[in-house]
C-alpha positions in Angstrom: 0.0 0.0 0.0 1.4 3.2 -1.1 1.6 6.4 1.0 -0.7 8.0 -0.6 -3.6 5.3 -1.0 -3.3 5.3 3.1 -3.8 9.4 3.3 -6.5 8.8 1.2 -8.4 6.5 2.9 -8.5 8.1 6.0 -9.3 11.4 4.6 -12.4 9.9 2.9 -14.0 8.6 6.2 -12.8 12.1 8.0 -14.6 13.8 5.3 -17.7 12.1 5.5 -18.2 12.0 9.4 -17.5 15.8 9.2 -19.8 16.4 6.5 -22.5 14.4 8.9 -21.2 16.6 11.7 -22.3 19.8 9.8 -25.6 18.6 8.9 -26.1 17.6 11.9 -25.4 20.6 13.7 -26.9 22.5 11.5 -30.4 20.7 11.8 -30.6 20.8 15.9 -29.4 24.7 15.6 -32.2 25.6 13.0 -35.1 23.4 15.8 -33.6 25.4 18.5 -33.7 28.9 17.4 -37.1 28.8 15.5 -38.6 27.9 18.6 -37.5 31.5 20.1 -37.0 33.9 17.4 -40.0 35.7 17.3 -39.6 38.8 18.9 -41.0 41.6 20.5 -38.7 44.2 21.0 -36.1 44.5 22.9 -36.5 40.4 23.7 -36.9 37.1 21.9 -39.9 35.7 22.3 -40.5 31.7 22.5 -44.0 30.9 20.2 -44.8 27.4 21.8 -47.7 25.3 22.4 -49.6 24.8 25.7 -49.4 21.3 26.1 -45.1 21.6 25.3 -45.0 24.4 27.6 -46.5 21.9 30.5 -44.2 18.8 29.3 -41.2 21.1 29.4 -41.3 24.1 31.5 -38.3 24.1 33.0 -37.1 25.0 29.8 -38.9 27.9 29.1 -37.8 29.1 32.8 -36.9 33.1 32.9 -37.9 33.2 29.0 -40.3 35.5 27.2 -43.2 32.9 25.9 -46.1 33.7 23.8 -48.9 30.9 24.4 -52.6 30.5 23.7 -54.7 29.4 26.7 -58.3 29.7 28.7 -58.1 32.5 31.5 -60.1 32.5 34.6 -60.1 33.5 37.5 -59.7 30.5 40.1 -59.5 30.6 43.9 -58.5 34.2 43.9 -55.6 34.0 41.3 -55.8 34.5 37.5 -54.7 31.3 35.7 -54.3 30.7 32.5 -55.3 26.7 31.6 -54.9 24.9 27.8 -58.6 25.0 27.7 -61.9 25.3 29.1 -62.2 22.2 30.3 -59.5 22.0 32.5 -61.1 25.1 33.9 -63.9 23.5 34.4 -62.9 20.4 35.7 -60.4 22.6 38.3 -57.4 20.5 36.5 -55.2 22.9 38.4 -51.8 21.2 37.5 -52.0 22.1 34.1 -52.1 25.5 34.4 -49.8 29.0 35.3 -50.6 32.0 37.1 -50.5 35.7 36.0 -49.0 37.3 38.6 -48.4 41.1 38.1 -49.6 44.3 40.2 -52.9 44.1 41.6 -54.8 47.2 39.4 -53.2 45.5 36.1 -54.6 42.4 37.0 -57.8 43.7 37.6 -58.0 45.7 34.7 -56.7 42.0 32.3 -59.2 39.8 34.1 -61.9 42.6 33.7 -61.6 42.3 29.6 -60.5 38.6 29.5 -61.7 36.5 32.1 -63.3 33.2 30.9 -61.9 33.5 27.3 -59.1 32.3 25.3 -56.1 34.8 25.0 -52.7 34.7 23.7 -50.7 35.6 26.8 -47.1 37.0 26.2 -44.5 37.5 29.3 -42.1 36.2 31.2 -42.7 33.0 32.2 -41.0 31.4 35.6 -41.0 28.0 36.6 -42.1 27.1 40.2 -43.8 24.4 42.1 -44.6 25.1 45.3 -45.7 22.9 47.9 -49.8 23.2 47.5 -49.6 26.1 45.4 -51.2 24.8 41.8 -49.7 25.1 38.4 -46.6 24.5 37.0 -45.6 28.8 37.5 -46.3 31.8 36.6 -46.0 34.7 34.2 -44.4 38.2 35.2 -43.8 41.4 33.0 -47.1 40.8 30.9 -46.2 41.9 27.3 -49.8 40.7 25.5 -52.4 39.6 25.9 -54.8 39.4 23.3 -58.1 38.0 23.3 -58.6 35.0 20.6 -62.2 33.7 20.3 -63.6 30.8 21.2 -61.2 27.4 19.8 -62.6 27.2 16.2 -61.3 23.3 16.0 -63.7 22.7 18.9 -67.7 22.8 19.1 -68.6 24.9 22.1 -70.7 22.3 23.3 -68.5 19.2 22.8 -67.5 18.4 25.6 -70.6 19.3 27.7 -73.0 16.6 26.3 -73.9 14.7 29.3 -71.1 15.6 31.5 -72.3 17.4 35.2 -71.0 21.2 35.5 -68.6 21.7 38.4 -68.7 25.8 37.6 
C-alpha cells in the first residue's frame, strides 16, 4: 500500500463523518432557534404550544413565551389553563398563574376573564408545595383576546357531563 492510497483512505472517512457533523449541527441549531426567534422588541420571544409548555417548563424558565390558553379567575388567582375544560374540571396542574400588580390584573381579568387569550410575558417555573400550576407569568407583554377554539364545538365536551362551575 502506497503512501498515498493510506492518506486517502482516511481522509475519505474524516470527510464524511465531518460532513455528517455539519448537517447535523446545522439541523438541531435551526429546531432550537425557530422555537424562540419571534420577537418583541427589545426580547426574543418563545412561540410554543400549551401542552409543550407543561411537558417542558423548565425549559422555558426566565424566557419570554407567547402561548394561547383559557383565563379565569380560580380561587383568587388568575390562571391561565390549555382550555376550558381543565377550567372547568379545576385540573389545576395544568395551568400557570398571571402574577403582576394588583390594578393591572384587575383591569386583564376585567376584559379577559373566561376566554381564550394569547398571553405573552415572562414565564417562571415554580412548584410550590400546594400552590397549583406548574408557575407563573411576570412582565405581561400581550395579551390578546382569541375567540372561542374554532377546532372545537362549544358544546362538545358538555354533552352529558355534570357542570362543576
Amino acid at each position: 500500500m502506497t503512501k498515498r492510497n493510506l492518506i486517502s483512505r482516511v481522509k475519505l472517512p474524516s470527510l464524511l463523518a465531518l460532513c455528517v457533523w455539519i448537517i447535523f449541527f446545522s439541523v438541531s441549531s435551526y429546531a432550537r432557534t425557530t422555537e424562540c426567534s419571534f420577537t418583541v422588541k427589545p426580547f426574543a420571544v418563545c412561540e410554543i404550544s400549551f401542552y409543550k409548555l407543561l411537558a417542558t417548563p423548565k425549559k422555558y424558565n426566565n424566557k419570554y413565551i407567547a402561548v394561547t390558553g383559557y383565563v379565569a379567575i380560580s380561587d383568587g388567582r388568575l390562571a391561565v389553563y390549555p382550555t376550558e375544560m381543565s377550567y372547568k374540571f379545576s385540573i389545576e396542574q395544568d395551568s400557570f398563574s398571571i402574577q403582576i400588580p394588583m390594578k393591572e390584573r384587575e383591569s386583564l381579568a376585567k376584559n379577559v376573564n373566561r376566554h381564550y387569550v394569547r398571553i405573552v410575558g415572562l414565564f417562571h417555573y415554580q412548584i410550590v408545595g400546594d400552590r397549583p400550576g406548574i408557575g407563573y407569568i411576570s412582565k405581561l407583554v400581550d395579551a390578546l383576546l382569541v375567540g372561542p377554539r374554532p377546532d372545537v364545538p362549544e358544546d362538545h365536551y358538555l354533552k352529558g357531563l355534570p357542570q362543576t362551575r
